[in-house]
MIDOSE-1310 file (N, C-alpha, C; in nm, 2 decimals, decimal comma, always signed):
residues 98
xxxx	+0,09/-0,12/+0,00/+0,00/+0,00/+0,00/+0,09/+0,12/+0,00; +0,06/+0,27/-0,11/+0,17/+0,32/-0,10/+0,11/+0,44/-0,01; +0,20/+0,47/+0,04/+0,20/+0,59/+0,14/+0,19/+0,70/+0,08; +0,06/+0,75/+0,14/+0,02/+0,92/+0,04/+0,12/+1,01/+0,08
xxxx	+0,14/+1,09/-0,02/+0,24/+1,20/+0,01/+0,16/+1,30/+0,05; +0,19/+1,35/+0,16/+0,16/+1,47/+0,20/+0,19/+1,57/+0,19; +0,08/+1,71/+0,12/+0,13/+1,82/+0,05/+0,06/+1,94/+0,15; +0,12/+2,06/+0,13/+0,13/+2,16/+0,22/+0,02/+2,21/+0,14
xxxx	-0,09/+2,32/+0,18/-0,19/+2,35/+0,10/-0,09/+2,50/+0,08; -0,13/+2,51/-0,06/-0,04/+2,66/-0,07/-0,16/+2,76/-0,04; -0,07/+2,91/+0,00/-0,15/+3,02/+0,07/-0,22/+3,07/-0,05; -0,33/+3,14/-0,06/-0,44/+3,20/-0,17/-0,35/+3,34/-0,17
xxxx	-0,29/+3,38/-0,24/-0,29/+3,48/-0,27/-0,42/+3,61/-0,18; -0,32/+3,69/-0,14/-0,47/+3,79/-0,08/-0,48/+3,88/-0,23; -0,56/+3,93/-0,29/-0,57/+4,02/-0,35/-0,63/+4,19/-0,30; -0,54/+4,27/-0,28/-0,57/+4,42/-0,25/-0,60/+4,49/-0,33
xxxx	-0,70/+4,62/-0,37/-0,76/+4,65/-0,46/-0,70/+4,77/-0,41; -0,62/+4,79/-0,50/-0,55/+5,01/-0,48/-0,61/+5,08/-0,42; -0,57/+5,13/-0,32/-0,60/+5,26/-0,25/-0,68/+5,38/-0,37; -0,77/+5,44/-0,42/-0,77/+5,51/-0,54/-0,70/+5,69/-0,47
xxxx	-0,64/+5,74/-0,56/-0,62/+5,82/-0,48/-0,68/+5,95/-0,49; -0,67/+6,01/-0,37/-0,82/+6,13/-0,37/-0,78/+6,24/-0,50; -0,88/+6,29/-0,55/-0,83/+6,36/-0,68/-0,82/+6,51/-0,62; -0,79/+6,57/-0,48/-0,74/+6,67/-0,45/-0,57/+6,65/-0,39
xxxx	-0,56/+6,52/-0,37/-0,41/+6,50/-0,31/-0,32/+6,50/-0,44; -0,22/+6,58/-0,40/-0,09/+6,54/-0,52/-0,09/+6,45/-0,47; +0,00/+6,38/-0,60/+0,08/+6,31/-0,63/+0,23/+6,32/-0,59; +0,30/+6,24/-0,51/+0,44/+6,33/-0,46/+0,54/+6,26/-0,52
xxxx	+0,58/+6,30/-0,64/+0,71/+6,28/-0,70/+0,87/+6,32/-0,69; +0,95/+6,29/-0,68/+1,06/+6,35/-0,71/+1,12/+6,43/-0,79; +1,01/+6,46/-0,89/+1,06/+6,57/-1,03/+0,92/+6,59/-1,08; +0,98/+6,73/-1,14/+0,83/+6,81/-1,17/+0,91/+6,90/-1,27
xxxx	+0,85/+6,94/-1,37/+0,86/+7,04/-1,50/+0,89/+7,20/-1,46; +0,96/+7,28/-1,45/+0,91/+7,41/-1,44/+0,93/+7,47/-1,57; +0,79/+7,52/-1,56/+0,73/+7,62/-1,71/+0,82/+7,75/-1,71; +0,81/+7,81/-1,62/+0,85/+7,97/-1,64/+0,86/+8,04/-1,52
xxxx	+0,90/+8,13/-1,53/+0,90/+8,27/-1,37/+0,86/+8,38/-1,46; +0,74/+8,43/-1,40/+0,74/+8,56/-1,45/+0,66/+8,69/-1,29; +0,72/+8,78/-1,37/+0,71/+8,88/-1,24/+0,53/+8,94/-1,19; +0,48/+8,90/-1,27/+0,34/+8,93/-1,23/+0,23/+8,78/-1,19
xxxx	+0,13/+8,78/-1,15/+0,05/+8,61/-1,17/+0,01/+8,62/-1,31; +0,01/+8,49/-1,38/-0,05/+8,46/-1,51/-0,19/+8,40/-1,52; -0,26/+8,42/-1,57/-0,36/+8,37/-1,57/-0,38/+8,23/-1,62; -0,40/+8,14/-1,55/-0,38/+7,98/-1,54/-0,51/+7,91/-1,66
xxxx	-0,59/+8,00/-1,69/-0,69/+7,92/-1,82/-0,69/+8,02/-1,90; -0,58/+8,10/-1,99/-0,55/+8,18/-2,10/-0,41/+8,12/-2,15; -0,41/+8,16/-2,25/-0,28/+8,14/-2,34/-0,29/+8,03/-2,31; -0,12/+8,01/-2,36/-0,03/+7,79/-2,36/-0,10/+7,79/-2,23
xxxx	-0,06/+7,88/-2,10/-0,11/+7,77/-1,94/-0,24/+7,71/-1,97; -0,34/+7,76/-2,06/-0,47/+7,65/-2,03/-0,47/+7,56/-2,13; -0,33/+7,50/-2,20/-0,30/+7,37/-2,25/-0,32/+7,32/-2,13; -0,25/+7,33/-2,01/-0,22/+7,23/-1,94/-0,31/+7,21/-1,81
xxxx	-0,32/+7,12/-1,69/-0,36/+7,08/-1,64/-0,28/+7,04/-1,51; -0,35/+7,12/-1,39/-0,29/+7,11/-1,25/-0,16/+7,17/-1,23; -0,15/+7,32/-1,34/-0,01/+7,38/-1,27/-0,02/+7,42/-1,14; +0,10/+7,44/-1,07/+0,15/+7,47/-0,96/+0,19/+7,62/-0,96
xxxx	+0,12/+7,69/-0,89/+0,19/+7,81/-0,90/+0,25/+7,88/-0,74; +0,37/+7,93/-0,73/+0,43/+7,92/-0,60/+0,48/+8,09/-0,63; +0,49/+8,15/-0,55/+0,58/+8,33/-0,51/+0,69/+8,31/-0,43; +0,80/+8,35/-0,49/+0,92/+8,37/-0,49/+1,01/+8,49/-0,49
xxxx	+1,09/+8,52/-0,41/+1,17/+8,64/-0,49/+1,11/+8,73/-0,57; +0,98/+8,81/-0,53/+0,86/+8,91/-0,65/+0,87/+8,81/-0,75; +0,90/+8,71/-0,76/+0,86/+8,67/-0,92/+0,73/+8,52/-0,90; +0,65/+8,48/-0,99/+0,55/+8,38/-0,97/+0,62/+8,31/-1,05
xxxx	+0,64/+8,21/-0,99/+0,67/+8,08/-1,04/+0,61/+7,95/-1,08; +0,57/+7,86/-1,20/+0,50/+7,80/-1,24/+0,55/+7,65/-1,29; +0,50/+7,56/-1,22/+0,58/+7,41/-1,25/+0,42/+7,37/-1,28; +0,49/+7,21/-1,34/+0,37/+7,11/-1,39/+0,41/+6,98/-1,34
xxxx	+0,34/+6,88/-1,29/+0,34/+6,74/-1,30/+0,43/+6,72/-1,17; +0,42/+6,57/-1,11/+0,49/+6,51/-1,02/+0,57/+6,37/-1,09; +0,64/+6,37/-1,12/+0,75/+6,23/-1,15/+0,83/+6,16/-1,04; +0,79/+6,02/-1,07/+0,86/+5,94/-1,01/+1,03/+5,92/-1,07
xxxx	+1,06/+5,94/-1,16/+1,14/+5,97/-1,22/+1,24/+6,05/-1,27; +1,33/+6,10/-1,34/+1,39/+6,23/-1,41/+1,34/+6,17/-1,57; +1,41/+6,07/-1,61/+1,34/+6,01/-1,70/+1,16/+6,03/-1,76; +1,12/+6,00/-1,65/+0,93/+5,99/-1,69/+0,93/+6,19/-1,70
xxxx	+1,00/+6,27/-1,66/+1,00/+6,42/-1,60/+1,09/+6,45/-1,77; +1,20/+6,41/-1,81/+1,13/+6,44/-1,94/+1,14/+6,38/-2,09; +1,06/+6,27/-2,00/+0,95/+6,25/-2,16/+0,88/+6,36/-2,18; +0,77/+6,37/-2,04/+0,69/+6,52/-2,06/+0,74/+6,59/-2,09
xxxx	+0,83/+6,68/-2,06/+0,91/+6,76/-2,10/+0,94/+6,82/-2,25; +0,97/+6,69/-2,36/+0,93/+6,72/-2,48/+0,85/+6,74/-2,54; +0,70/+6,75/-2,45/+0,57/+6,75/-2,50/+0,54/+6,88/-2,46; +0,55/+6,95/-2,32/+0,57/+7,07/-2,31/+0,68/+7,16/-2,39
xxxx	+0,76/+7,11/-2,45/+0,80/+7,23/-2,49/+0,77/+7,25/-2,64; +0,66/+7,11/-2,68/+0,64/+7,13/-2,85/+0,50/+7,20/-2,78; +0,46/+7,24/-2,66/+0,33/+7,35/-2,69/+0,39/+7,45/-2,69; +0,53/+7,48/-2,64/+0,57/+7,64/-2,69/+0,66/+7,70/-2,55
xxxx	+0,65/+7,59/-2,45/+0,75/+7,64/-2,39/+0,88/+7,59/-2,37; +0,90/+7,69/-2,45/+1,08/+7,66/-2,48/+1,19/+7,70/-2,34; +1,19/+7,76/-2,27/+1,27/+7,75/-2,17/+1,24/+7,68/-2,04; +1,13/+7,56/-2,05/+1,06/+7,43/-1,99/+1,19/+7,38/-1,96
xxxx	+1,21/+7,32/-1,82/+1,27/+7,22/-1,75/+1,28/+7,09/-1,64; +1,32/+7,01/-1,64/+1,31/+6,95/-1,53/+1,39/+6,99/-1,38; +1,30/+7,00/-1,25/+1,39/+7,00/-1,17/+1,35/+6,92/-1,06; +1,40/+6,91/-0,95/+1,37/+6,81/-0,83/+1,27/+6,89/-0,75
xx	+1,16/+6,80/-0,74/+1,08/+6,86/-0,64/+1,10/+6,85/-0,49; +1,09/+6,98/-0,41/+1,11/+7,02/-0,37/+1,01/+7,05/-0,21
């Protein structure tokens, strides 16, 4: 009579269903685009700025300062990057968020 082999029951996988994340929380990246500095506020749904979506706008030194996007990346920071600057902003950069 042969002797059953005895097997370990394997664990079920748990399955976790993503956190969704609140659509007023950034996103906190390591790198983010900055568009431009200019010395007055710009109006964020005129001109190229109302191409885009969820700038950042921060005061500085009298000057307003305007970034875009959160990257995990420098890489993923600019791919975007080339897409921003084919809407026209040509002195667009990447820099470390901060």
């Amino acid at each position: 009579k042969p002797t059953p082999v005895k097997t370990e029951p394997k664990p079920t996988p748990v399955k976790t269903e993503p956190k969704p994340t609140p659509v007023n929380a950034p996103i906190k990246g390591a790198f983010r685009i900055h568009l431009l500095d200019w010395p007055s506020r710009l109006d964020l749904k005129s001109g190229q700025l109302a191409l885009l979506a969820d700038i950042q706008e921060e005061k500085a030194d009298k000057q307003y300062r305007y970034f875009v996007g959160n990257f995990a990346t420098k890489a993923e920071a600019e791919k975007e990057l080339a897409e921003i600057k084919n809407l026209g902003f040509k002195t667009a950069s990447v820099v470390p968020q901060h």
